[in-house]
C-alpha positions as CSV (number, residue, x, y, z in Angstrom):
1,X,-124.2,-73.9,81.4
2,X,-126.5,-71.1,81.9
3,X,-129.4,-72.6,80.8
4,X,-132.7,-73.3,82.6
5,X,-133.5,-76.6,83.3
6,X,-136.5,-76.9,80.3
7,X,-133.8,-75.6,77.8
8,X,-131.4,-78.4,78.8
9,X,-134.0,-80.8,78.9
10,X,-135.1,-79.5,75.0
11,X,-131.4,-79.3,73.9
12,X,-130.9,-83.0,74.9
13,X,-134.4,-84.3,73.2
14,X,-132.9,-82.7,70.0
15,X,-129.6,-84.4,70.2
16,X,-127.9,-81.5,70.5
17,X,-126.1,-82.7,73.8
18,X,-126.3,-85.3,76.2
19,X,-126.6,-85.4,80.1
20,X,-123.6,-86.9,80.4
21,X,-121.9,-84.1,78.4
22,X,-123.5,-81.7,80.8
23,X,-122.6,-83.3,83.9
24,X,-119.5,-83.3,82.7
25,X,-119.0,-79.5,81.7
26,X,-120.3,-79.1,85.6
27,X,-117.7,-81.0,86.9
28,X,-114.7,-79.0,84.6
29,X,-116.8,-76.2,85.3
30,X,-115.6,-76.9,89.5
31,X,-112.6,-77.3,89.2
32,X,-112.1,-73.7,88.1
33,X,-110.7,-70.8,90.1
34,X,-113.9,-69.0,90.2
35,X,-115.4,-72.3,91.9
36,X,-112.7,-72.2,94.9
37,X,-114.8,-73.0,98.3
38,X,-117.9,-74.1,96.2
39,X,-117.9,-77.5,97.0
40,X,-117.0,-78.8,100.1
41,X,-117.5,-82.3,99.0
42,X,-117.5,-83.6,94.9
43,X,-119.4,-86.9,93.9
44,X,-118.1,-86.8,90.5
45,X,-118.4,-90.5,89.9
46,X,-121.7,-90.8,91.2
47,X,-123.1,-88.2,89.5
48,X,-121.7,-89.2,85.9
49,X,-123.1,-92.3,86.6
50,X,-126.7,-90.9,86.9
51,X,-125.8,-88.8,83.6
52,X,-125.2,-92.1,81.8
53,X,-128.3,-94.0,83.0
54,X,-130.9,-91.1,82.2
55,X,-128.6,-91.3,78.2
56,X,-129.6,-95.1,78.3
57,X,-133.2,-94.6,79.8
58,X,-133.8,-91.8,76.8
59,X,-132.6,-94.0,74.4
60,X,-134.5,-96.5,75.2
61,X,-137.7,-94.2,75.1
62,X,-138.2,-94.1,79.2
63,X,-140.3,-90.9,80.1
64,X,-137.6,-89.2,82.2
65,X,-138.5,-86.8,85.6
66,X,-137.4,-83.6,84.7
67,X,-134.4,-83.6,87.2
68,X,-133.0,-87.0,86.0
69,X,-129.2,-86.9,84.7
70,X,-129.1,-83.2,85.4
71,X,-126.3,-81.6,87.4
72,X,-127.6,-80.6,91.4
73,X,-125.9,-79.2,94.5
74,X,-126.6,-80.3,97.7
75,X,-126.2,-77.7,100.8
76,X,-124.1,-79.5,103.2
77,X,-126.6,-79.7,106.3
78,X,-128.4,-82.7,104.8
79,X,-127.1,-85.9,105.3
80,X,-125.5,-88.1,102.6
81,X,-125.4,-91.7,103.8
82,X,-121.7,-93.0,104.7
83,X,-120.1,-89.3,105.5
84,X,-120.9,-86.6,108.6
85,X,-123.2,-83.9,108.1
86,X,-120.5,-80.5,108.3
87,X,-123.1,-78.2,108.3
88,X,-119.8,-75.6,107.5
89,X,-118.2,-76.4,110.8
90,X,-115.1,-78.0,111.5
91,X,-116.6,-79.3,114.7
92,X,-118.4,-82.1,112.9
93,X,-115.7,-83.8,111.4
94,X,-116.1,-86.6,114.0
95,X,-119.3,-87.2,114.2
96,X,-121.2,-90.2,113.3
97,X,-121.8,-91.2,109.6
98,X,-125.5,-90.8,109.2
99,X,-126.9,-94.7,107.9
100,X,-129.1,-93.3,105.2
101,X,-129.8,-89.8,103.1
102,X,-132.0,-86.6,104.3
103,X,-135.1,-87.0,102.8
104,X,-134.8,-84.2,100.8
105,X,-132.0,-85.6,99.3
106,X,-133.6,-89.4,99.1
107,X,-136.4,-87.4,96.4
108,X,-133.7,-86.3,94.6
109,X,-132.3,-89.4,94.0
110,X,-135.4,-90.8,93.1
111,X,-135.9,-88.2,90.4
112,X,-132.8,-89.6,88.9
113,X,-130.9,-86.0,89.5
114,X,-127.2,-86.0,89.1
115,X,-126.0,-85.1,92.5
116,X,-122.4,-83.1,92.0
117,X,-121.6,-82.0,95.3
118,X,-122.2,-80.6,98.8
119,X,-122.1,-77.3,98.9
120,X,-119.8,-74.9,101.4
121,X,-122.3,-72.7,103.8
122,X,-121.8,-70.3,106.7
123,X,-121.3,-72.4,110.0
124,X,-124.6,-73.9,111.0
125,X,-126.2,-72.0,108.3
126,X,-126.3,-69.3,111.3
127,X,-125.9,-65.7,109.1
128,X,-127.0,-64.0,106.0
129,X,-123.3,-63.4,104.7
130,X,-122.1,-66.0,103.6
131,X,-118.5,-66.1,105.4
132,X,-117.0,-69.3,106.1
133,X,-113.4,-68.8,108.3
134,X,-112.8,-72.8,107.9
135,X,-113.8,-73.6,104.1
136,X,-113.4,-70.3,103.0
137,X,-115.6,-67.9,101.5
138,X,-117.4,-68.9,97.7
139,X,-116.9,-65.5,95.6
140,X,-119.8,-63.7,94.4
141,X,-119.9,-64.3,90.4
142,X,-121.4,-61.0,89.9
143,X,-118.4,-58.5,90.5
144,X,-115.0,-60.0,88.1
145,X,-113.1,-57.0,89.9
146,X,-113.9,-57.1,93.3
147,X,-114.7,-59.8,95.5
148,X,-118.0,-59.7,96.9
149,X,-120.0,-61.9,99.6
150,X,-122.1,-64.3,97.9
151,X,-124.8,-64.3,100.7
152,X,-125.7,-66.7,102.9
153,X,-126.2,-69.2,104.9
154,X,-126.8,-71.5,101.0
155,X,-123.9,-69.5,100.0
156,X,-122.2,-72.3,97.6
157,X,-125.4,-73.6,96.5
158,X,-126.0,-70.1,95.2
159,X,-122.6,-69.6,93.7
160,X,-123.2,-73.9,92.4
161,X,-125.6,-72.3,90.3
162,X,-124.6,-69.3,89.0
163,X,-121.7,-70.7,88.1
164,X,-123.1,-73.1,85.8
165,X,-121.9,-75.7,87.9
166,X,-125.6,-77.0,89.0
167,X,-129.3,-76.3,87.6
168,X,-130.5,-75.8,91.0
169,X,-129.2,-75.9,94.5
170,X,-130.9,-77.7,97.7
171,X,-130.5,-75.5,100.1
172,X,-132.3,-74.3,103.5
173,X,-134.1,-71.1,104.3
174,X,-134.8,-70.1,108.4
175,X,-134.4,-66.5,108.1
176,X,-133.7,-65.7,104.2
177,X,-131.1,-68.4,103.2
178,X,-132.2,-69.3,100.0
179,X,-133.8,-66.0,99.2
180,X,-130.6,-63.3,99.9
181,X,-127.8,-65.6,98.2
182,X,-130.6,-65.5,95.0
183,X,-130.8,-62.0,95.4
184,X,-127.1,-61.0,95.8
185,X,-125.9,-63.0,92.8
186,X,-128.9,-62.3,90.6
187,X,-130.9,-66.0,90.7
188,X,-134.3,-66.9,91.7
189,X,-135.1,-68.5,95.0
190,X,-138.1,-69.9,95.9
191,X,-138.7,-69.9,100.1
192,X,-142.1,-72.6,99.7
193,X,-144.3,-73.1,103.0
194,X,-142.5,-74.7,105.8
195,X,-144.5,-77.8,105.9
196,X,-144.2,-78.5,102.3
197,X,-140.9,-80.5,102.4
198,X,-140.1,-82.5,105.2
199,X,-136.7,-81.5,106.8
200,X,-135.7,-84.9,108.1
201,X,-132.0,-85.1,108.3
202,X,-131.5,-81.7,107.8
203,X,-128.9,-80.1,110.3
204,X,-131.6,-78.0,112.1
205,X,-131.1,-74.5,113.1
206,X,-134.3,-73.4,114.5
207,X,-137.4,-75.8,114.0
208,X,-140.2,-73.2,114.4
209,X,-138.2,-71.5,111.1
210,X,-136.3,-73.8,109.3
211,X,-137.7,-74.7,105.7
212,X,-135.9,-76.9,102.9
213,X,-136.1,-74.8,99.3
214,X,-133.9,-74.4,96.2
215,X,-132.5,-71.7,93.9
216,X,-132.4,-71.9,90.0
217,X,-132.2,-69.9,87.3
218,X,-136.5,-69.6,86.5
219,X,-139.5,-69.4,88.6
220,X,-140.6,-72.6,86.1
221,X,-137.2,-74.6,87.6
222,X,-137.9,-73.7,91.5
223,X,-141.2,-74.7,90.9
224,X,-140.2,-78.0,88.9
225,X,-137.3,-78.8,92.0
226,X,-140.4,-77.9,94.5
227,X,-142.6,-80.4,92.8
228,X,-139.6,-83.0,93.4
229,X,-139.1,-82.2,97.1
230,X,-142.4,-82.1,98.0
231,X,-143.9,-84.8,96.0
232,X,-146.7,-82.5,95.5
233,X,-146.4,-80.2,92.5
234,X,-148.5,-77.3,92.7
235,X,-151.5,-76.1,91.0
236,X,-150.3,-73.4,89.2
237,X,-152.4,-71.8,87.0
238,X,-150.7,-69.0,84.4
239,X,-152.1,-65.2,85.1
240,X,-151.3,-62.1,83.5
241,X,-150.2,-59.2,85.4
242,X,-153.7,-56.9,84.2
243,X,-155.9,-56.7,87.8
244,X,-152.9,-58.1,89.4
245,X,-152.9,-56.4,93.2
246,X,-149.4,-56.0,94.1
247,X,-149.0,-54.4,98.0
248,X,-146.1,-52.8,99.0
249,X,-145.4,-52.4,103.0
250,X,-144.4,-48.8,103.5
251,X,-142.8,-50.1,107.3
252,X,-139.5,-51.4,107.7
253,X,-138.6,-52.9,104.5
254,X,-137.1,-50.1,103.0
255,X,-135.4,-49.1,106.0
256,X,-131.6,-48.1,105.4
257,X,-132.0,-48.8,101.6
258,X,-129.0,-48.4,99.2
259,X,-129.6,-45.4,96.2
260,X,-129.0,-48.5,93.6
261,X,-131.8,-51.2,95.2
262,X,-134.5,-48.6,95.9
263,X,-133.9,-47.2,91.6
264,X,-133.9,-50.9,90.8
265,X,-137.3,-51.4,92.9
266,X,-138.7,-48.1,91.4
267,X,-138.0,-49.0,88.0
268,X,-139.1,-52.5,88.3
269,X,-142.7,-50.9,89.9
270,X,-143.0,-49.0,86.8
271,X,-142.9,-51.9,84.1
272,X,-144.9,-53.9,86.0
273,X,-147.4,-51.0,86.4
274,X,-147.4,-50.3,82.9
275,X,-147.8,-54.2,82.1
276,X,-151.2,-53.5,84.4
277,X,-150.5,-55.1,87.8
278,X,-152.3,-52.5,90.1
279,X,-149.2,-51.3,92.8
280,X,-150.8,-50.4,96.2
281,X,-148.7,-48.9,99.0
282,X,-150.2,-50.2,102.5
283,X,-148.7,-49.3,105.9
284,X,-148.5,-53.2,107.2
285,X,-147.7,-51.8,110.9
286,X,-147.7,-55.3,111.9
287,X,-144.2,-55.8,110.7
288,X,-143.0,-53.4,113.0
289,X,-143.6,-55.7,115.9
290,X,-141.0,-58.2,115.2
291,X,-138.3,-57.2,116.7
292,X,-140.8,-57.2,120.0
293,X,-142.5,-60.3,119.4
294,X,-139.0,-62.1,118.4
295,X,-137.8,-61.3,121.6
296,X,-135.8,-62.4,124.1
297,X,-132.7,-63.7,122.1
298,X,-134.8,-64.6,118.7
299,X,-136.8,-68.0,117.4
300,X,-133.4,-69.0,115.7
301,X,-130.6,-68.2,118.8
302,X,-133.5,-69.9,121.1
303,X,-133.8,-72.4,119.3
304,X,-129.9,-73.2,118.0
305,X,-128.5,-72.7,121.7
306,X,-130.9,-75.9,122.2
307,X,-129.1,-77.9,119.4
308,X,-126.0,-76.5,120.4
309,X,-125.4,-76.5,124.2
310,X,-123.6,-78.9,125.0
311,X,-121.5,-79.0,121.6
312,X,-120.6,-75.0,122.7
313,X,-120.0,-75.9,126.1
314,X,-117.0,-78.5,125.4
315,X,-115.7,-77.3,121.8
316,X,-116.4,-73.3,121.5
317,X,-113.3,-72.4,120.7
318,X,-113.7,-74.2,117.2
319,X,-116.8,-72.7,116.4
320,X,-116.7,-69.4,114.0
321,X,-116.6,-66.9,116.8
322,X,-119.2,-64.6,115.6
323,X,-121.4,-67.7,115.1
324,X,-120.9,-68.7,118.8
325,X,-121.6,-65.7,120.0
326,X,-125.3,-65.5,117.7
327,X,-125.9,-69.0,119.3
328,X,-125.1,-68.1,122.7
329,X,-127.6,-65.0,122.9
330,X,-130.0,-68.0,122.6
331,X,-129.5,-69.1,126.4
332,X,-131.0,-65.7,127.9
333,X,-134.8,-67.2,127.3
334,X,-136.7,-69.1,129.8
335,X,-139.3,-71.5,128.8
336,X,-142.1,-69.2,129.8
337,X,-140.5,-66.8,127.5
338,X,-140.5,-68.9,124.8
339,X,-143.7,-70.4,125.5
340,X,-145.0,-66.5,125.0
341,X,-143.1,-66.0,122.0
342,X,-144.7,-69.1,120.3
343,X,-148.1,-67.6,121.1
344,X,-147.8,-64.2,120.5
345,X,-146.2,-65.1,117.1
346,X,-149.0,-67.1,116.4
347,X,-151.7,-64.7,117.3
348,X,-149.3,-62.1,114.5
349,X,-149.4,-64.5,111.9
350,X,-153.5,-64.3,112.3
351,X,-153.1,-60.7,111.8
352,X,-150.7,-60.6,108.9
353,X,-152.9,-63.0,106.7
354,X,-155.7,-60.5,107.1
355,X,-153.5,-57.6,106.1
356,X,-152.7,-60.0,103.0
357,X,-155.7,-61.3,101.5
358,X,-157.2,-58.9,99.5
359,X,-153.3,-58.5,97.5
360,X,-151.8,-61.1,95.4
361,X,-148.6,-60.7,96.8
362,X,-146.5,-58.3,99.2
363,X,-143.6,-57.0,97.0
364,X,-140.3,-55.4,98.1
365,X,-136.5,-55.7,98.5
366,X,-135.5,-58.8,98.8
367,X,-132.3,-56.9,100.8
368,X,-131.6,-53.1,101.0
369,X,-128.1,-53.6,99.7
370,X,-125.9,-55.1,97.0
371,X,-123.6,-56.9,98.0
372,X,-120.5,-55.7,100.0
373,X,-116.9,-56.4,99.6
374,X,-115.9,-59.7,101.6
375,X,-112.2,-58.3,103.1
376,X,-114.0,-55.7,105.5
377,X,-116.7,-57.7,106.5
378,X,-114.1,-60.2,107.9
379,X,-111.9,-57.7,109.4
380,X,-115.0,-55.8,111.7
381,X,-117.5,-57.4,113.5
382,X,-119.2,-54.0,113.6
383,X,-119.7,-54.4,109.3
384,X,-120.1,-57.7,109.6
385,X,-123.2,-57.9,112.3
386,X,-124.2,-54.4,110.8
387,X,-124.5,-55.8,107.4
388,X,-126.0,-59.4,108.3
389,X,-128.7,-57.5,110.2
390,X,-130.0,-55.9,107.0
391,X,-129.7,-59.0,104.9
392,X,-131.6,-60.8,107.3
393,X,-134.4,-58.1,108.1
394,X,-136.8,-58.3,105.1
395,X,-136.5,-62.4,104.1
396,X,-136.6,-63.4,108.0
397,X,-140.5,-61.2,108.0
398,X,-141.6,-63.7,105.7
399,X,-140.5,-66.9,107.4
400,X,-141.5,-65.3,111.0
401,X,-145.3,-65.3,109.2
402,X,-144.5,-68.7,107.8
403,X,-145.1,-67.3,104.8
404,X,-144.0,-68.6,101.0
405,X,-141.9,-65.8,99.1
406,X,-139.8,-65.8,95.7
407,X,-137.0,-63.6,95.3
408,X,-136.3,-62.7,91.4
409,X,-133.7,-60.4,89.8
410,X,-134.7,-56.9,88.9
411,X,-131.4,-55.4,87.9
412,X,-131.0,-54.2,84.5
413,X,-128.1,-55.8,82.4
414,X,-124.1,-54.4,83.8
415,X,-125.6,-53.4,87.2
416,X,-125.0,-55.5,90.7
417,X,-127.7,-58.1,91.0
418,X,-130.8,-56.8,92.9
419,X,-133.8,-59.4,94.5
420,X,-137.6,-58.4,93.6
421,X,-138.8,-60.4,96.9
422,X,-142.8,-61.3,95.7
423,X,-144.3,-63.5,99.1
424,X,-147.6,-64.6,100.7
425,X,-149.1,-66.2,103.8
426,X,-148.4,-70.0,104.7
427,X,-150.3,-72.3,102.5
428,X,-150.7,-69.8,99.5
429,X,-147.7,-71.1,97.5
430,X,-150.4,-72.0,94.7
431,X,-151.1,-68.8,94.8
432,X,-148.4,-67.1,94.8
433,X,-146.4,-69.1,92.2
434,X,-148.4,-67.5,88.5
435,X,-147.9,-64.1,90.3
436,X,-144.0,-65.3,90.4
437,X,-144.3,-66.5,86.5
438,X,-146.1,-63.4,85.4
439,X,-143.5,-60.9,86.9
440,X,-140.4,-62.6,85.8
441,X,-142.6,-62.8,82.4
442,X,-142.6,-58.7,82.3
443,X,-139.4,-58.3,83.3
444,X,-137.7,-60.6,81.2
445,X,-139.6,-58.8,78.1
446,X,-138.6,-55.1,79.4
């Protein structure tokens, strides 16, 4: 099932299929060898079940949401009433059953959407990698030969999808989450403004950050799962790429970049200039002041040593190691410091929307690199934090400026998936979304 979510929904208004014939092929689909660590949890009954009622409601001749009967992973940091939240830790297993869904996942219901499974994630949704050491580690689809990191911390969700085994994966996105695991194995994540979907009964990892988003296969899907989440579909209306003002930061983003990302980039600059989008290279200093401004310990170590104290204090020795030690930098902060860090963050996110307004969206690298092998990232911690730091750079920008971004493929065809990362301030997802449709438009046609 590679199909978009509008081509599944056409294919079954034809008779050419049914959803329970697609939920199905999902569920054969997992139990694969390339699916091994997907899923850490399967609701194969359940989600039949919603396959068969959306049959019977389009039989009858009920208008059906666009989600209803159709296969959907769920990252496992939202709850799902009757079970613990894992959030990819072992050190969950006993906690208390939540009485009633995330609401994230509640919207999905009501949109009838077939929910398959929870999806695997790196512990507490705490790296860019993707590397689980208790569930294991999903493979990347991209590579048959080697075995590559799928990205993280929605790591399953992304591999849900690109394996055909979901339309779109619920996921969460604090520092690039949804947007590097798109990039990494060549789908489209959409990072919406934070306050767009509520997060209750979400595992939290850092409040100020966290936002709940999904990946897919089209801008058209994120945007139709976005509409679901939210309960607020966006005003989106279609642009072409002629006049379009495209700004691209000439400070830190292409710091350290890999030979094969920066030729995809180039390239991609070039059809989308000759398609007419105007490409404007700006110096967008501001972005150099993050590592300052995010400073001492970080907005998400801050934040997650709050969550986490006490759990670290009696159990660290079950937490993934490198995981403990990313929380534990947290507890270096005072509250004046992060009292300072919320203001000075706020007065940067004044100065960032003035750098953007007169663009249509910042474009770049989603990451610098294509995804490593997994085998030496878990033998060195000196790869592994190496590598997770330049995952994490250019996606965790955008959330630090509460911003809304889309990450698209911008590979050719037989190369390693590479992200196109397209984003805007907070609050211009309406904005930002036609530029989204427009691009993937020319590149699809290239």
């Amino acid at each position: 099932m590679n199909s978009t979510i509008s081509e599944l929904r056409a294919s079954i208004a034809r008779g050419d299929t049914t959803h329970e014939a697609v939920v199905s092929q999902a569920l054969d689909r997992a139990a694969s060898p390339l699916a091994q660590h997907v899923f850490t949890r399967q609701y194969a009954h359940a989600a039949l079940a919603a396959a068969r009622y959306a049959d019977d409601a389009l039989a009858a001749g009920v208008a059906l949401p666009p989600l209803a009967g159709l296969p959907v992973s769920v990252k496992d940091l939202f709850d799902v009433a009757g079970e613990p939240t894992l959030a990819g830790s072992v050190v969950c297993k006993n906690d208390a059953a939540p009485p009633i869904d995330a609401e994230a996942v509640s919207r999905l219901r009501r949109q009838g959407a077939a929910i398959v499974g929870k999806t695997n994630m790196t512990e507490f949704a705490f790296s860019g990698v993707g590397i689980n050491p208790h569930y294991g580690t999903p493979r990347n689809p991209a590579d048959p030969q080697l075995a590559r990191i799928p990205g993280g911390s929605s790591s399953g969700a992304a591999v849900s999808v690109a394996l055909g085994l979901a339309v779109a994966g619920l996921g969460s996105d604090t520092g690039g989450s949804i947007r590097i695991p798109a990039a990494l194995c060549g789908l489209v994540g959409f990072k919406n403004t934070q306050s767009r979907v509520p997060g209750a009964g979400s595992f939290e990892l850092a409040r100020t950050l966290d936002t709940v988003c999904a990946m897919t296969r089209s801008v058209e899907d994120c945007l139709t799962v976005d509409a679901a989440l939210s309960g607020a579909p966006l005003d989106v209306r279609p642009r072409s790429l002629k006049g379009m003002r495209l700004a691209v930061p000439e400070t830190l983003m292409f710091d350290d970049i890999e030979p094969a990302v920066a030729r995809a980039f180039d390239n991609t600059l070039q059809r989308l200039s000759s398609a007419g989008a105007l490409i404007e290279r700006i110096p967008f200093k501001e972005l150099a002041e993050i590592k300052h401004l995010n400073a001492p310990g970080g907005f998400s170590a801050v934040e997650a040593y709050s969550v986490h104290r006490e759990r670290l204090a009696r159990h660290r020795d079950a937490f993934d190691q490198r995981v403990a030690q990313r929380i534990a930098g947290g507890s270096v902060a005072s509250a004046a410091d992060y009292i300072h860090m919320l203001d000075a963050r706020r007065d940067w996110i004044a100065r960032t929307r003035t750098v953007l307004a007169p663009y249509d969206a910042l474009a770049c690298p989603t990451v610098p690199i294509v995804a490593p092998e997994i085998e030496p990232l878990v033998s060195s911690d000196e790869a592994f934090f190496r590598v997770n730091g330049l995952l994490l750079r250019n996606t965790f920008a955008i959330n630090f400026m509460d911003g809304c971004s889309f990450s698209l493929p911008c590979h050719d065809a037989g190369e390693l998936p590479v992200g196109l990362m397209l984003s805007a301030s907070g609050g211009d997802d309406s904005r930002l979304a036609p530029v989204a449709l427009a691009v993937e438009a020319a590149l699809r046609r290239i």
